[in-house]
N, C-alpha and C positions, 0 to 999 in steps of 0.2 A: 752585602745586602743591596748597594744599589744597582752590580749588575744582574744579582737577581732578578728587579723590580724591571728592570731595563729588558732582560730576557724573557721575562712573562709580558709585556707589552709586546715585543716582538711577535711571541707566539701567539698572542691575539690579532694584533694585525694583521699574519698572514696567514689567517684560517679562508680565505677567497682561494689559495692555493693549497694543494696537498702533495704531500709527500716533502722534501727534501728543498731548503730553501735558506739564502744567505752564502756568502764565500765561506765555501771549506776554510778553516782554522787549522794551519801546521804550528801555532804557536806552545805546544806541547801545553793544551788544555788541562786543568783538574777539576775533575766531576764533584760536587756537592749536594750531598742530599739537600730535598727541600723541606723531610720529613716524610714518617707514613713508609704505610708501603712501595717500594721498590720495583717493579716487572722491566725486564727488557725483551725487546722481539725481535726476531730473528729478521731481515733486508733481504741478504742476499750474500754471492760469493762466487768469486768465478775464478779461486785459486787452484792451482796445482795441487799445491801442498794442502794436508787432511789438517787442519787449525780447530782445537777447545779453546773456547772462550774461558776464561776463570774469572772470579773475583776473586784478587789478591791481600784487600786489605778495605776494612777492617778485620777481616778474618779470609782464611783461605776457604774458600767455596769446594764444591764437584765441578762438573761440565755444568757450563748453562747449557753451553751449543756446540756442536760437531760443523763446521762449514760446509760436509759433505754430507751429513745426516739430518739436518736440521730440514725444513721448507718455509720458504718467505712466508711468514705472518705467524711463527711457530711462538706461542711466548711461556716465560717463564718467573716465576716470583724469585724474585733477588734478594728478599732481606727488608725487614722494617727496620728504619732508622732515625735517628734522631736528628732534627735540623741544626745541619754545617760539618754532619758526617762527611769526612772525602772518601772518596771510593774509588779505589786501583783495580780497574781490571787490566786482564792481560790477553794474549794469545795464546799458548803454548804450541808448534810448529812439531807436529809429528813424526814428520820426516826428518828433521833438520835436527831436536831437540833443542831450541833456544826458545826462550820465554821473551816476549816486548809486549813493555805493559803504555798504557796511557801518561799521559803528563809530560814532564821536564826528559830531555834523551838522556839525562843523566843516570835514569831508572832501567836504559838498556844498555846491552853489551857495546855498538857500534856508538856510543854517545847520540843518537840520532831520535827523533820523533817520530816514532810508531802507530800515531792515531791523527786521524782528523777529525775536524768536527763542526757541525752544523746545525742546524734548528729543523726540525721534522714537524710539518700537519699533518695529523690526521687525514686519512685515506683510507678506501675500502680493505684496505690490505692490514691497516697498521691504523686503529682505532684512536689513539692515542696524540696529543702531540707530544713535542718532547726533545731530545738529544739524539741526534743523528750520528752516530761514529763507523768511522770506518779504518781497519786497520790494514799492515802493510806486515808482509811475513818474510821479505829479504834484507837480509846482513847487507850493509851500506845503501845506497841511496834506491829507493823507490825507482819505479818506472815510470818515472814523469807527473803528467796529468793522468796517465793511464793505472798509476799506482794507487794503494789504500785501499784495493777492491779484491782483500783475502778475506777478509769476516766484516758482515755488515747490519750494525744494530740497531735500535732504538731503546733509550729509557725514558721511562715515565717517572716522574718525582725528583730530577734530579737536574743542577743545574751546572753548566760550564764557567768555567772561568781561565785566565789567563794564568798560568804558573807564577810562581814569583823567581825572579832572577836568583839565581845562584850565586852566593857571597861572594864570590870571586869576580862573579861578572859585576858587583855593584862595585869593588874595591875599583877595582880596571876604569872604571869608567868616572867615580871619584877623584882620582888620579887625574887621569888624561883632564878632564876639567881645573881642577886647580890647576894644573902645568900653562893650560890656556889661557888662562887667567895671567899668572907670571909670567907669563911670556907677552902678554900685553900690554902688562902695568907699563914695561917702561918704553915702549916703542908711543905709547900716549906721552909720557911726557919729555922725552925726544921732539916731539912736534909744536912743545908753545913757545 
C-alpha cells in the first residue's frame, strides 16, 4: 500500500512532463492492480523479431498486441480486477518460440529480467498516466542501454513494485550475516 501511495504521488508530480519518466527499474518489477478496469497502450517497438504481448496470469489472455501490428496509441481493455490482483504478462517471441514474462527472472528460461519499468504521463499519444514497461526478447543478456525496446506499453490501473527475494536469496544472505557477526564477536574481545 505505501508504494502504491508513494507511486500515485509520483504520478502526480510529474504530470508538467509527459510521456515516460523516472530510472527504468531492471529490478524484476510485479504489476498490481489498483482495481477497476485494466487498458494497456501500445508505445512502440523497433524489434526484429514479430513479439504478442499476453497476459499470463490471472488468467491466460489472446494477443493484446502484435509489436509489428499494433501502432503507438493502439489500446486495449485488459481485464477488471480486483485491488492487489498481480498481473503476469509476457512476450511470446515468434520467431524464436520462447515466452519471458514480467517480474522475478526466475519466471524465465535465461533466469534473467525481461521487463523494465518506469512511470508514464499522459501525452497526446498515450492519455493516460500510468506504468511504462518495456520488454527485451533475446536469450541472455540485453543489448545494453540499447535493449527493452521489443514491445513497448502502458497500463492504466495498475501499480509496480519490487519482487520479493527468492527464499534462497533471503537464506544466503541470513547466513552470510550471522557468520559476520561470529566472526566479530570475538576479534572485539581480543581487543580489551
Amino acid at each position: 500500500m505505501k508504494f502504491r501511495s508513494t507511486f500515485l504521488v509520483l504520478l502526480t508530480a510529474s504530470a508538467a512532463c509527459a510521456g515516460p519518466f523516472g530510472s527504468p527499474s531492471t529490478a524484476g518489477d510485479v504489476f498490481i492492480s489498483a482495481g477497476g478496469d485494466t487498458y494497456a497502450y501500445f508505445v512502440g517497438s523497433t524489434a526484429g523479431y514479430s513479439n504478442d504481448l499476453h497476459l499470463y496470469s490471472p488468467f491466460v489472455s489472446g494477443i493484446l498486441f502484435n509489436n509489428h501490428a499494433a501502432t503507438a496509441g493502439d489500446s486495449v481493455f485488459v481485464g477488471n480486477f480486483t485491488p492487489g490482483t498481480e498481473l503476469i504478462f509476457g512476450i511470446f517471441v515468434n520467431d524464436t518460440g520462447e515466452t519471458w514474462k514480467n517480474g522475478p527472472g526466475s519466471r524465465n528460461p535465461d533466469g534473467l529480467v525481461h521487463a523494465r519499468v518506469s512511470g508514464w504521463a499522459a501525452d497526446g499519444l498515450i492519455p493516460v498516466d500510468g506504468v511504462y514497461v518495456e520488454f527485451e526478447d533475446l536469450d541472455g543478456l540485453p543489448e545494453g542501454a540499447a535493449g527493452y525496446n521489443d514491445l513497448a506499453f502502458v497500463f492504466a490501473s495498475v501499480a509496480a513494485t519490487p519482487s520479493v527475494p527468492e527464499p534462497g536469496t533471503i537464506s544466503i544472505a541470513a547466513i552470510a550475516l550471522l557468520a559476520g557477526f561470529a566472526l566479530r564477536r570475538p576479534l572485539s574481545r581480543g581487543r580489551s
